[in-house]
mmCIF file as gemmi writes it, N, C-alpha and C atoms, coordinates in Angstrom:
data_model
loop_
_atom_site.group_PDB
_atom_site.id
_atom_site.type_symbol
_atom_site.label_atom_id
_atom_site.label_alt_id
_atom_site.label_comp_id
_atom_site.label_asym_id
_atom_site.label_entity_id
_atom_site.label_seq_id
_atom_site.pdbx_PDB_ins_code
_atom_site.Cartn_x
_atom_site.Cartn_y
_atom_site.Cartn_z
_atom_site.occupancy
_atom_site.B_iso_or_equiv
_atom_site.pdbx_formal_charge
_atom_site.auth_seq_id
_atom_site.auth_asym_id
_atom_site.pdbx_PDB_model_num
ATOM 1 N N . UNK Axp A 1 ? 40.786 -40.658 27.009 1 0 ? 1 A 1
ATOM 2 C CA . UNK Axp A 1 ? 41.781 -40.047 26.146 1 0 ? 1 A 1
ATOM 3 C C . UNK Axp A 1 ? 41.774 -40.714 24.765 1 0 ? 1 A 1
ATOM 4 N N . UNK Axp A 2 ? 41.726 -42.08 24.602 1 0 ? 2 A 1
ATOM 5 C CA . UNK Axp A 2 ? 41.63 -42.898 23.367 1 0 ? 2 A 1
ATOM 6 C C . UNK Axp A 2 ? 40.334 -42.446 22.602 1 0 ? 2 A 1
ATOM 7 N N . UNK Axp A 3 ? 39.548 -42.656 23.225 1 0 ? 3 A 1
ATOM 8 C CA . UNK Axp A 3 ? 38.049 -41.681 22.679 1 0 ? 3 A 1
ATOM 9 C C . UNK Axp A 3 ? 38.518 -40.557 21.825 1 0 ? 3 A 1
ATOM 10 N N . UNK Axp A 4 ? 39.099 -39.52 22.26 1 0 ? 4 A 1
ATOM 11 C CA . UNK Axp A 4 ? 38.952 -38.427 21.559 1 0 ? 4 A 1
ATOM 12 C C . UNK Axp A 4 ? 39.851 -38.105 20.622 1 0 ? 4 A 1
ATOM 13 N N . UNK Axp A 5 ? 40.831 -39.097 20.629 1 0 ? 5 A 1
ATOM 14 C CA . UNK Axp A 5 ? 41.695 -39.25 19.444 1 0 ? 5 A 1
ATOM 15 C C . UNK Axp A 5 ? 40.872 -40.026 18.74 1 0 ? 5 A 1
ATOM 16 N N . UNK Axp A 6 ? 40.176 -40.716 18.677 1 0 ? 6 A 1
ATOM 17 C CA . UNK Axp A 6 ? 39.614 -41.602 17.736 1 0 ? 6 A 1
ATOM 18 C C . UNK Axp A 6 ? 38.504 -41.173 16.868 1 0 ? 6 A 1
ATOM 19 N N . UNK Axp A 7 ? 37.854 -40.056 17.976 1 0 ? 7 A 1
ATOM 20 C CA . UNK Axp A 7 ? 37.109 -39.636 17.643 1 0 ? 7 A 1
ATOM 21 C C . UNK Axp A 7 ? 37.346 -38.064 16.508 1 0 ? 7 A 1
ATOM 22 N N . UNK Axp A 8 ? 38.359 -37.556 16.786 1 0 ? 8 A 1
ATOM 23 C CA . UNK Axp A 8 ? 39.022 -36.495 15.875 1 0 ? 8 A 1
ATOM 24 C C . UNK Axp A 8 ? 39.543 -37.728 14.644 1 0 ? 8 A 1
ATOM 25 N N . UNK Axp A 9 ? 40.016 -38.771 14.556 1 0 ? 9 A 1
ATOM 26 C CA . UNK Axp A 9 ? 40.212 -39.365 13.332 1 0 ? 9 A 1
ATOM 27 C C . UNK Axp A 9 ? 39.265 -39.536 12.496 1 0 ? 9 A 1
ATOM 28 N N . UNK Axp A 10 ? 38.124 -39.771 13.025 1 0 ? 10 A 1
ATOM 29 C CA . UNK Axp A 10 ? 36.7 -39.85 12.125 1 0 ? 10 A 1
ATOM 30 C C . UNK Axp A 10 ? 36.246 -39.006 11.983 1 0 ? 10 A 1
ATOM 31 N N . UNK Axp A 11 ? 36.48 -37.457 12.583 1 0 ? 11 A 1
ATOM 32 C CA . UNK Axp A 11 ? 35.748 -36.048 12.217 1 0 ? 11 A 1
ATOM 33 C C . UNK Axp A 11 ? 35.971 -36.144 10.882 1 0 ? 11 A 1
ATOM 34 N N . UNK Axp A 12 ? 35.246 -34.923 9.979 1 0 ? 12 A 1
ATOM 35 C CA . UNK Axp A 12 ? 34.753 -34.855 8.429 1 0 ? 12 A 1
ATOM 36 C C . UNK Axp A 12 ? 34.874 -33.533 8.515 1 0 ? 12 A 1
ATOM 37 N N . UNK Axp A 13 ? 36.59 -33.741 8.063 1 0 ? 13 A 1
ATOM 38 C CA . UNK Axp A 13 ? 36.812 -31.765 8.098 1 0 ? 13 A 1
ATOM 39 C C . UNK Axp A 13 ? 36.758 -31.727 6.501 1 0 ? 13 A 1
ATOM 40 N N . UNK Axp A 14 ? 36.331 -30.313 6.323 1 0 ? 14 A 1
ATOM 41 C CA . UNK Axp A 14 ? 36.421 -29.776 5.037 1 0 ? 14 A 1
ATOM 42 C C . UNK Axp A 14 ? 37.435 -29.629 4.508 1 0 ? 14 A 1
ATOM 43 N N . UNK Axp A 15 ? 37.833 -29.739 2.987 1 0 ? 15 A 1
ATOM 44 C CA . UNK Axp A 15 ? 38.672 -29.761 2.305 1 0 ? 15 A 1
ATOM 45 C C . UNK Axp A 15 ? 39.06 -27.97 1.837 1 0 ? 15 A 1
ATOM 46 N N . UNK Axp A 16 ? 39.68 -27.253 1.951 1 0 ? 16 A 1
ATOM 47 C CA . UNK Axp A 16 ? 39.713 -25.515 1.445 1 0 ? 16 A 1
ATOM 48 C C . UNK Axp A 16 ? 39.938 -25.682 0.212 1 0 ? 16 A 1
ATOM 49 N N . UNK Axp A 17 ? 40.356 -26.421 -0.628 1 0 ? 17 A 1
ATOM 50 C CA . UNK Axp A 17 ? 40.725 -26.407 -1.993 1 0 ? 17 A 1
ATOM 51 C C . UNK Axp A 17 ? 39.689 -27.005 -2.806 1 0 ? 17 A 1
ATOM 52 N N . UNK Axp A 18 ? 38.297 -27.736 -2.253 1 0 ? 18 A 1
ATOM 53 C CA . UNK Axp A 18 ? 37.186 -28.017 -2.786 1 0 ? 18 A 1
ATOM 54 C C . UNK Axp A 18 ? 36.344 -27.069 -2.399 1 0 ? 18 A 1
ATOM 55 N N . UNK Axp A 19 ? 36.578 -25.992 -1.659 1 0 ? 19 A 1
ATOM 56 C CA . UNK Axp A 19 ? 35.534 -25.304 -0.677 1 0 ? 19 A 1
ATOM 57 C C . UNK Axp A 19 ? 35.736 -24.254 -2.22 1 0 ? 19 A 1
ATOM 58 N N . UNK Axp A 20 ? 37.149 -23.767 -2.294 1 0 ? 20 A 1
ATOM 59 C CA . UNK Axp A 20 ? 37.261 -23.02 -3.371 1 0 ? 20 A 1
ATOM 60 C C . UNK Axp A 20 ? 36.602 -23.214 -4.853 1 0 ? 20 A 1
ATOM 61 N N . UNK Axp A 21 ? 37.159 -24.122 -5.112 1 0 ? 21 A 1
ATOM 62 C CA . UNK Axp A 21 ? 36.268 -24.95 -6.422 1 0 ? 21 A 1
ATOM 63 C C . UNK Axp A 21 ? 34.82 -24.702 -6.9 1 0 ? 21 A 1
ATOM 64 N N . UNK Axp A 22 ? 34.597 -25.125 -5.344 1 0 ? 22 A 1
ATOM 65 C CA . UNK Axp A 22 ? 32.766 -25.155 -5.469 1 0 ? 22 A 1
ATOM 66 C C . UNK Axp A 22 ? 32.062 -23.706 -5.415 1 0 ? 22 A 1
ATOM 67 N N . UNK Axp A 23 ? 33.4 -22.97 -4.831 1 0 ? 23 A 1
ATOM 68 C CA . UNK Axp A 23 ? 32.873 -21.401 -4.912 1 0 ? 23 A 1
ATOM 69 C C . UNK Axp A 23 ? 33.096 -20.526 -6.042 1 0 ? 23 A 1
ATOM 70 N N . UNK Axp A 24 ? 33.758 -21.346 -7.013 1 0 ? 24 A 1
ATOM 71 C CA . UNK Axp A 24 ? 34.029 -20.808 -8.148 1 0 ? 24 A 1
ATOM 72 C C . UNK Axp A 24 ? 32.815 -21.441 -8.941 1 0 ? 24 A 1
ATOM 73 N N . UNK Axp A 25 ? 32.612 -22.134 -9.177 1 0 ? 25 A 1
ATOM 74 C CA . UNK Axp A 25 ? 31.45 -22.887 -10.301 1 0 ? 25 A 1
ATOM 75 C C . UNK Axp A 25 ? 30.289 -22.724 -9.72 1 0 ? 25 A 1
ATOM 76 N N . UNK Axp A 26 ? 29.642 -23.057 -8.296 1 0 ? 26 A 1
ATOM 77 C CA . UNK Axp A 26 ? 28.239 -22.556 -8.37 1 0 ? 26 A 1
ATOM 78 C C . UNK Axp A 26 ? 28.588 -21.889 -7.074 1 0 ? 26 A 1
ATOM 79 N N . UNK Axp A 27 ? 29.319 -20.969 -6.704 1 0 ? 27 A 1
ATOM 80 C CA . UNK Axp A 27 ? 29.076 -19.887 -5.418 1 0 ? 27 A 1
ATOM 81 C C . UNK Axp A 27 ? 27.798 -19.124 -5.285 1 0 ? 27 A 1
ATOM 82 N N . UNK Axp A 28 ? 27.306 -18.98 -6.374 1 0 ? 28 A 1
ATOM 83 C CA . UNK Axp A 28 ? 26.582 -17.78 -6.736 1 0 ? 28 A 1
ATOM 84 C C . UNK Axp A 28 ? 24.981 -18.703 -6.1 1 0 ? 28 A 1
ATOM 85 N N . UNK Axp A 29 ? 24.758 -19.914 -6.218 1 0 ? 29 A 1
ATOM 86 C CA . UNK Axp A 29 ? 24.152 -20.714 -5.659 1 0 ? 29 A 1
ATOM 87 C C . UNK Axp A 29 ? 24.426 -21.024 -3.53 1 0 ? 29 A 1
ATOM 88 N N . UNK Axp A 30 ? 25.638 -20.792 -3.295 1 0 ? 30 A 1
ATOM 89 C CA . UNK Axp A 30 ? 25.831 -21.17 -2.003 1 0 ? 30 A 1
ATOM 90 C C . UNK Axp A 30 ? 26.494 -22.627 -1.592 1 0 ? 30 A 1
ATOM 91 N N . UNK Axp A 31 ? 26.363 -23.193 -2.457 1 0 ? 31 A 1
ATOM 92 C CA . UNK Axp A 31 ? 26.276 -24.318 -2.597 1 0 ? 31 A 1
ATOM 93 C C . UNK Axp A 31 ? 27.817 -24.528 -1.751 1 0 ? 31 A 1
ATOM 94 N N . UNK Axp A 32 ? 29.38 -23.19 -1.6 1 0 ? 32 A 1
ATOM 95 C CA . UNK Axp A 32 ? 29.909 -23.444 -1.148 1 0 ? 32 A 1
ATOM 96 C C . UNK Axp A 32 ? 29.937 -23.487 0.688 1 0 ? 32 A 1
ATOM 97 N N . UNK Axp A 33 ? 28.968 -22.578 0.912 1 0 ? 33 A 1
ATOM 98 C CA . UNK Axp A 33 ? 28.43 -22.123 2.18 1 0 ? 33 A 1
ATOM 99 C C . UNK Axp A 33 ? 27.641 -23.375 2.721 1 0 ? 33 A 1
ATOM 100 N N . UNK Axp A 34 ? 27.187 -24.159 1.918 1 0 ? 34 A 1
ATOM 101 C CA . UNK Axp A 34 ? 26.089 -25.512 2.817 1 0 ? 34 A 1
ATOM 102 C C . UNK Axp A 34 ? 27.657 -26.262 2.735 1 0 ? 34 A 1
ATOM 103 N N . UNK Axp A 35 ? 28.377 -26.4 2.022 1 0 ? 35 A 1
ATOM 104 C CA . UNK Axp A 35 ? 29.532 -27.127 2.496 1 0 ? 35 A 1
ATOM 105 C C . UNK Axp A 35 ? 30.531 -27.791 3.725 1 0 ? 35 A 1
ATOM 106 N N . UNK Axp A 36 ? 31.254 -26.273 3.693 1 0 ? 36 A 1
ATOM 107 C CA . UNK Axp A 36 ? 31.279 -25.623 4.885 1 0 ? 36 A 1
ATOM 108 C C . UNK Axp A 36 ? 30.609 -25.931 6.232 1 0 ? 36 A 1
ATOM 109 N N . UNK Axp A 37 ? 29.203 -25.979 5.953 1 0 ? 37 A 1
ATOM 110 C CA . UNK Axp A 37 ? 28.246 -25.843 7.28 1 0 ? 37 A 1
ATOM 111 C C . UNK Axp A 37 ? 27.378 -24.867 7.316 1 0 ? 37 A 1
ATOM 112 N N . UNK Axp A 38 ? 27.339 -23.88 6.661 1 0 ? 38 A 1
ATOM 113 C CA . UNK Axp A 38 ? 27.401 -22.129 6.773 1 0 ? 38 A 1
ATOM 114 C C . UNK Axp A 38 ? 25.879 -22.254 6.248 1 0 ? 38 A 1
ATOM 115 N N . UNK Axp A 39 ? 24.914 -22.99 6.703 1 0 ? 39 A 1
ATOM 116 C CA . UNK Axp A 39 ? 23.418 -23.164 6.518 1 0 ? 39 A 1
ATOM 117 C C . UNK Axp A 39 ? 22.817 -21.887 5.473 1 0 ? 39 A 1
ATOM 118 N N . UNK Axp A 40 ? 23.083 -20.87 6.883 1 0 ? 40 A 1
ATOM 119 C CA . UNK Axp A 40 ? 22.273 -19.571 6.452 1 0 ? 40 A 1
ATOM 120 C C . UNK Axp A 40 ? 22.539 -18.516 5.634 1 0 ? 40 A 1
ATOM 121 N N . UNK Axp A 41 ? 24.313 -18.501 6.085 1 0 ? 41 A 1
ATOM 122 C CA . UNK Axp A 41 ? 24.959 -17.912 4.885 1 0 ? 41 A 1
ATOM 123 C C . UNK Axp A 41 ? 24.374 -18.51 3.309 1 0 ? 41 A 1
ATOM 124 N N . UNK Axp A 42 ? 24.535 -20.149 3.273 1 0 ? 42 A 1
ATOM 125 C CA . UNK Axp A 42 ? 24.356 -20.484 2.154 1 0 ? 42 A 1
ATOM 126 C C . UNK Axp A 42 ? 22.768 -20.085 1.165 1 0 ? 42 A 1
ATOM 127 N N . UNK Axp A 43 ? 21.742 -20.229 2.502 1 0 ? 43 A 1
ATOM 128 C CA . UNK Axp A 43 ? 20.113 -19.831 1.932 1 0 ? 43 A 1
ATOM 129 C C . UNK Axp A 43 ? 20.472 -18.471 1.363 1 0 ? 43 A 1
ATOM 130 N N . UNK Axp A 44 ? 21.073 -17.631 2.059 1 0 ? 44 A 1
ATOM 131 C CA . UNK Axp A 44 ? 20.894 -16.158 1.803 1 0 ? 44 A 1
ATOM 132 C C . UNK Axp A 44 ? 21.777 -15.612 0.215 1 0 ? 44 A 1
ATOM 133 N N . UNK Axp A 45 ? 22.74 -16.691 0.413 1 0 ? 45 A 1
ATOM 134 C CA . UNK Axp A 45 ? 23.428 -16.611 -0.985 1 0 ? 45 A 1
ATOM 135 C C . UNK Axp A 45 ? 22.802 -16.913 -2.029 1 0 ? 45 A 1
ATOM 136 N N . UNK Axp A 46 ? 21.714 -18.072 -1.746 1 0 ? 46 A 1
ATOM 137 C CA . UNK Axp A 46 ? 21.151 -18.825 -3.061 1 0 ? 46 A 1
ATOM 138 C C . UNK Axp A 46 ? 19.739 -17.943 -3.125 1 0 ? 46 A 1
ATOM 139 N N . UNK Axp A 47 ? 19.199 -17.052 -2.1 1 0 ? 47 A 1
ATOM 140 C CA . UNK Axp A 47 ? 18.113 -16.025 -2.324 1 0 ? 47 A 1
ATOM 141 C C . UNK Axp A 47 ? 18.551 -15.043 -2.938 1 0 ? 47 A 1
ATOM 142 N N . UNK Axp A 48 ? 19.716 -14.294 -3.161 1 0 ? 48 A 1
ATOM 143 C CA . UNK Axp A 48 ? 19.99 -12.916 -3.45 1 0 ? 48 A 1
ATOM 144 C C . UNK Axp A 48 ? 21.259 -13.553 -4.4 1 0 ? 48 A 1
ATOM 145 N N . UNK Axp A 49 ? 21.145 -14.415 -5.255 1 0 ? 49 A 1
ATOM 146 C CA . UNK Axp A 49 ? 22.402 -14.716 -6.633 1 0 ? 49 A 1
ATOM 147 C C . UNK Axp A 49 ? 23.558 -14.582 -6.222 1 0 ? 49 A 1
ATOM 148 N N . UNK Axp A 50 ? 23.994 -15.2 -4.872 1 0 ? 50 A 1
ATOM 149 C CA . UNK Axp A 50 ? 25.436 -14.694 -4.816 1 0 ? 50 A 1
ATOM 150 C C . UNK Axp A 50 ? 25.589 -13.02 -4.261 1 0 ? 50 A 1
ATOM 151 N N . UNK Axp A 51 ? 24.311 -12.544 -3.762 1 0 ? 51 A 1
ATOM 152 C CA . UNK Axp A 51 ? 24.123 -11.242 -3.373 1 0 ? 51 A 1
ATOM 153 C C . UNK Axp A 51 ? 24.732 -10.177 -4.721 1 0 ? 51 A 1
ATOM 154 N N . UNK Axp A 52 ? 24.078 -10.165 -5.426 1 0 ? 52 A 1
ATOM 155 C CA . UNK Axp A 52 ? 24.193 -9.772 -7.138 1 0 ? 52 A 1
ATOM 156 C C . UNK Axp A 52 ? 25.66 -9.799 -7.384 1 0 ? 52 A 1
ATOM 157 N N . UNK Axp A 53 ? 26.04 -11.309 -7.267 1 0 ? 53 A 1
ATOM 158 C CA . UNK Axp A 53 ? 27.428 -11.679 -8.075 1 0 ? 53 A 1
ATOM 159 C C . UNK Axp A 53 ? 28.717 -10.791 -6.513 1 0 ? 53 A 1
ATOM 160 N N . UNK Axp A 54 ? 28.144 -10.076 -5.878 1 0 ? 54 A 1
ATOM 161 C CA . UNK Axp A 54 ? 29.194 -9.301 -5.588 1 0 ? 54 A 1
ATOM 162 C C . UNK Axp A 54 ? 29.533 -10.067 -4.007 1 0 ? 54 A 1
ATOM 163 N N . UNK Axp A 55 ? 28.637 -10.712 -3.451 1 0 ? 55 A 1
ATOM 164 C CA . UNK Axp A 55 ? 28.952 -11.536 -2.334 1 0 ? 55 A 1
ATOM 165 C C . UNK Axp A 55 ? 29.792 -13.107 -3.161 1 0 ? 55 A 1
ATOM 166 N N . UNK Axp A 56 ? 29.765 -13.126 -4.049 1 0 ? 56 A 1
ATOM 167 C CA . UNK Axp A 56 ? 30.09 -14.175 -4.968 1 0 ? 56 A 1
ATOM 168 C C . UNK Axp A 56 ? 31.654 -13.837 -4.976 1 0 ? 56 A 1
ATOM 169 N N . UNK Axp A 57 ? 32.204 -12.686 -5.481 1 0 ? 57 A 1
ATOM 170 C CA . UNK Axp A 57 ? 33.304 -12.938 -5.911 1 0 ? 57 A 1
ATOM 171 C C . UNK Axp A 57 ? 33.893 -12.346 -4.256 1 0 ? 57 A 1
ATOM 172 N N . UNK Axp A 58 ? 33.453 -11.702 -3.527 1 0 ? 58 A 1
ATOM 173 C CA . UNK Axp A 58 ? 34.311 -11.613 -2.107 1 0 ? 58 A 1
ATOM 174 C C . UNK Axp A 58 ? 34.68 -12.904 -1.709 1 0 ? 58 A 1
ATOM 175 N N . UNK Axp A 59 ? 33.111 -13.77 -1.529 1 0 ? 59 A 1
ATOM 176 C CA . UNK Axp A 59 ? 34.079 -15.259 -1.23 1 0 ? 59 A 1
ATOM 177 C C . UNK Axp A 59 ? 34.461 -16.49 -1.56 1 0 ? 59 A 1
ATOM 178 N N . UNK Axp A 60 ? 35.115 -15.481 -3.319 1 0 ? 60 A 1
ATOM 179 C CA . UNK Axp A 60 ? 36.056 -16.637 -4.095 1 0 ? 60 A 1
ATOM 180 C C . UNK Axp A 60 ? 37.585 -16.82 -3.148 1 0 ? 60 A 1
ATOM 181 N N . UNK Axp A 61 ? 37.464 -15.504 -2.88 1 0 ? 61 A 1
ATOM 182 C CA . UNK Axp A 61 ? 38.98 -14.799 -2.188 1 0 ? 61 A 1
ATOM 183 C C . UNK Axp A 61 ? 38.843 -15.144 -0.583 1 0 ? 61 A 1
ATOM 184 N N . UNK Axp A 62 ? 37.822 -15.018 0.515 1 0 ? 62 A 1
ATOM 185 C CA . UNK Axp A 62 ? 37.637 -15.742 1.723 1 0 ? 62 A 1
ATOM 186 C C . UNK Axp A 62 ? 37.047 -17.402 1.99 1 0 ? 62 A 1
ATOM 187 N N . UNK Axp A 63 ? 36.823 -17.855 1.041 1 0 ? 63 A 1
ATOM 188 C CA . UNK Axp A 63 ? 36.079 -19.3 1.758 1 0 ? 63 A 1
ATOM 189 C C . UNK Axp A 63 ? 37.263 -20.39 1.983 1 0 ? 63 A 1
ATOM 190 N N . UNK Axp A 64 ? 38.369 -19.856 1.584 1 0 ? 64 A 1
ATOM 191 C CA . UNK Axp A 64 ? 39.591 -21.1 1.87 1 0 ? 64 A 1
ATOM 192 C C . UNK Axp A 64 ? 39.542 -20.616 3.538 1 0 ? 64 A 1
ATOM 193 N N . UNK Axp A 65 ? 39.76 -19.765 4.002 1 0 ? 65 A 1
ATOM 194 C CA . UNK Axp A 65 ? 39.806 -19.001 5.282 1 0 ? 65 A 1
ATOM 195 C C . UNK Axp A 65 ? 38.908 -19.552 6.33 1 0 ? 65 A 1
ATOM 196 N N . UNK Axp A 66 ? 37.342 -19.608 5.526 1 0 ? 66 A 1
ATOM 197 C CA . UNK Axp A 66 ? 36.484 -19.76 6.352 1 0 ? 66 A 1
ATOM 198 C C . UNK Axp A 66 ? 35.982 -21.727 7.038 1 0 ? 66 A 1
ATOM 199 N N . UNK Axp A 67 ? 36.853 -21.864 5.64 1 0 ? 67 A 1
ATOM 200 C CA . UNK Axp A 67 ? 36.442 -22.934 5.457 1 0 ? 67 A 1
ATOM 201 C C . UNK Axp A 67 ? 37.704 -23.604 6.757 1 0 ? 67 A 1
ATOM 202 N N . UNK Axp A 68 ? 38.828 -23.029 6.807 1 0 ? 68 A 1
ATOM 203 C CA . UNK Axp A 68 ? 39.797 -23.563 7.892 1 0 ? 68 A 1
ATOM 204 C C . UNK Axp A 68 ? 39.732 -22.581 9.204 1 0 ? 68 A 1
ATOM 205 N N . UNK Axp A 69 ? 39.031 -22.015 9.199 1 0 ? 69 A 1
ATOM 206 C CA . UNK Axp A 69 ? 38.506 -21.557 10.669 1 0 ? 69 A 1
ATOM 207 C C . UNK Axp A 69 ? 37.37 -22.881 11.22 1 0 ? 69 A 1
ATOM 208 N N . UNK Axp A 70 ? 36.149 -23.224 9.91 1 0 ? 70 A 1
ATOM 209 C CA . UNK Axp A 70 ? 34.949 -24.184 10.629 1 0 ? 70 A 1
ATOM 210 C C . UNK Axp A 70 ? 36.086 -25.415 10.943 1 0 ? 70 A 1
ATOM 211 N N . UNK Axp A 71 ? 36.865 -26.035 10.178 1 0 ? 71 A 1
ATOM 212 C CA . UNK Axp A 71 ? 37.682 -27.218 11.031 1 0 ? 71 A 1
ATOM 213 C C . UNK Axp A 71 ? 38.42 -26.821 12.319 1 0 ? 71 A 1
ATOM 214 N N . UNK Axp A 72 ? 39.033 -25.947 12.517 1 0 ? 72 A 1
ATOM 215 C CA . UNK Axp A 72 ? 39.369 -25.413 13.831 1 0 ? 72 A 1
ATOM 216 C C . UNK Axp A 72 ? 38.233 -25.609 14.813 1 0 ? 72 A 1
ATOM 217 N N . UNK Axp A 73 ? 36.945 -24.951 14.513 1 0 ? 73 A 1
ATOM 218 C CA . UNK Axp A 73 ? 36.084 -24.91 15.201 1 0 ? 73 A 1
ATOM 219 C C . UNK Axp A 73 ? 35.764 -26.647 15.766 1 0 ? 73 A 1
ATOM 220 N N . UNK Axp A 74 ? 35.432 -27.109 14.596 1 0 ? 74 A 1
ATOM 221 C CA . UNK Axp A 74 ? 35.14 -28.54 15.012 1 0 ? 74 A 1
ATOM 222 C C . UNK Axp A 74 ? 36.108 -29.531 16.023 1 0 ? 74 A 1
ATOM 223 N N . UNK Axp A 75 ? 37.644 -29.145 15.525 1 0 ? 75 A 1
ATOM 224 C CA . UNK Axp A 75 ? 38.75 -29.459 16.055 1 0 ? 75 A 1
ATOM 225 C C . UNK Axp A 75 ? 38.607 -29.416 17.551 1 0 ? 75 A 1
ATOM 226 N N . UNK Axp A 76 ? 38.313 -27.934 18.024 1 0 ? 76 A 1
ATOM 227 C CA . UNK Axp A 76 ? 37.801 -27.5 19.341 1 0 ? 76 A 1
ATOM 228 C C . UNK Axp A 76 ? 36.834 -28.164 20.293 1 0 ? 76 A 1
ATOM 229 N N . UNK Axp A 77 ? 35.662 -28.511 19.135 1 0 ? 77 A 1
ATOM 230 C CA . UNK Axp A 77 ? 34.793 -29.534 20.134 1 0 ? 77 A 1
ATOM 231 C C . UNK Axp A 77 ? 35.538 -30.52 20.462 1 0 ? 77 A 1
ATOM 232 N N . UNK Axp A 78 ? 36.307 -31.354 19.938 1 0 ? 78 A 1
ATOM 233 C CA . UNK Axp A 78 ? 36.807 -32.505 20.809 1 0 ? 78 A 1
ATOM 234 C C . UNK Axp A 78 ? 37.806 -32.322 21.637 1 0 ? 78 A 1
């Protein structure tokens, strides 16, 4: 039981208000998607510009979201 409290104290959850940030200044790069975790999302963003600017500005408005769903997720593993 001490384990996994200890071990959720040292998890490396994402911040949503840097997730945002970073999706505002270089989204269009992905750069908020490798953040996150979001590997492939992020390649596919940084192949297609932000998917011509227009996958860019959808997730100026979703990556706070996504970004507190992946800590949930992580939350879950322990």
């Amino acid at each position: 039981m001490d384990y996994n409290i200890a071990s959720i104290r040292f998890a490396q959850f994402k911040d949503p208000t840097m997730a945002l940030i970073l999706s505002v200044i270089v989204g269009s790069l992905g750069v908020d998607r490798f953040y996150i975790g979001d590997v492939g999302l992020g390649v596919g963003k940084l192949l297609t510009c932000g998917g011509a600017y227009i996958w860019w500005l959808i997730d100026i408005f979703m990556i706070q979201d996504a970004t507190k769903r992946k800590n949930m997720e992580m939350l879950m593993m322990y």
